[in-house]
N, C-alpha and C positions, 0 to 999 in steps of 0.2 A: 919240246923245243920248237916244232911246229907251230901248235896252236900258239904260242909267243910272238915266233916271226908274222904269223899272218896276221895277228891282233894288231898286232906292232903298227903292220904295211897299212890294214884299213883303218887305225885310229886315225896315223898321221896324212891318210889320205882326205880326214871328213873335213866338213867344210866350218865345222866346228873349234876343231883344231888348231889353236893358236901358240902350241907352243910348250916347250917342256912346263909342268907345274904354273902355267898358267889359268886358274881361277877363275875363270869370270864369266861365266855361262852356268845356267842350272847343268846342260851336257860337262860341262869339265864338272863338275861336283857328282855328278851324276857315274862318272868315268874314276874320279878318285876315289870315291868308293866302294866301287868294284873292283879295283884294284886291292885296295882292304882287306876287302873279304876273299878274294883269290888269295890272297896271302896268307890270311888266318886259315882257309880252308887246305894250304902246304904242309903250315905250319903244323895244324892236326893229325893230317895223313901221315907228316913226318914225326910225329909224338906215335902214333899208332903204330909204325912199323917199326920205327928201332926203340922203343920205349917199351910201353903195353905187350906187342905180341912176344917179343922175347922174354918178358917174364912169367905171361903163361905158359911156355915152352919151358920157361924153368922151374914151373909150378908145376908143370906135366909129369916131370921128374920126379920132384919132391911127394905127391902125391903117392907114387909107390913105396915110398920108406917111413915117409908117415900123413898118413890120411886126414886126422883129425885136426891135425896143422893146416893143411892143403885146404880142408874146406873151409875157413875161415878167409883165407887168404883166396879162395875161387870170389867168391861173392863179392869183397873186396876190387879182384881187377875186375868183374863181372859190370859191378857198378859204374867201375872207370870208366871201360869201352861205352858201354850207355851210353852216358854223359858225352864221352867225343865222337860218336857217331851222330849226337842229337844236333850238338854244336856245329857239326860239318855239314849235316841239313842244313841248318839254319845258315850257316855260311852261302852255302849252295842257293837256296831259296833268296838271300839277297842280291848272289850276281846276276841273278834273271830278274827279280824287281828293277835294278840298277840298269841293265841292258836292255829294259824295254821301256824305262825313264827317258834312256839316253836317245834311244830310237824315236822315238817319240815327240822330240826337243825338235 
């Protein structure tokens, strides 16, 4: 909630700044974007923690009662996680392109 308010305080401080969803600068496109991917990259974190990891925890389970089941189903979320750790890189890696586009402007 920090990093929110203070984002918040320095956008509407720049001189860039015209305005809610106002468009019209490479910096406002540059700022909508980031915003994007700060989102997508919630959105992940929140797919990975109440999604993903609790069904490894319940595969964690399932593993001691039946194994041969469980390793099918390991590699399976194993692959998941992959995928949205790579995604949330890739997330990541845009709000720093984006914020040093904006910077930049």
């Amino acid at each position: 909630i920090l990093l929110l308010i203070t984002g918040f305080v320095q956008m509407t401080n720049d001189e860039n700044y015209h305005g809610f969803l106002a468009i019209d600068s490479i910096w406002a496109w540059a700022m909508l974007l980031k915003h994007i991917a700060y989102v997508g990259m919630v959105v992940l974190t929140a797919a990975l923690q109440f999604g993903l990891y609790p069904a490894m925890t319940r595969l964690a389970l399932l593993a001691e009662a039946q194994p041969e089941m469980a390793a099918a189903e390991r590699e399976r979320l194993a692959a998941r996680e992959a995928r949205f750790l790579r995604l949330n890189v890739i997330c990541a890696m845009t709000v720093l392109l984006f914020t040093a586009i904006a910077t930049a402007v």
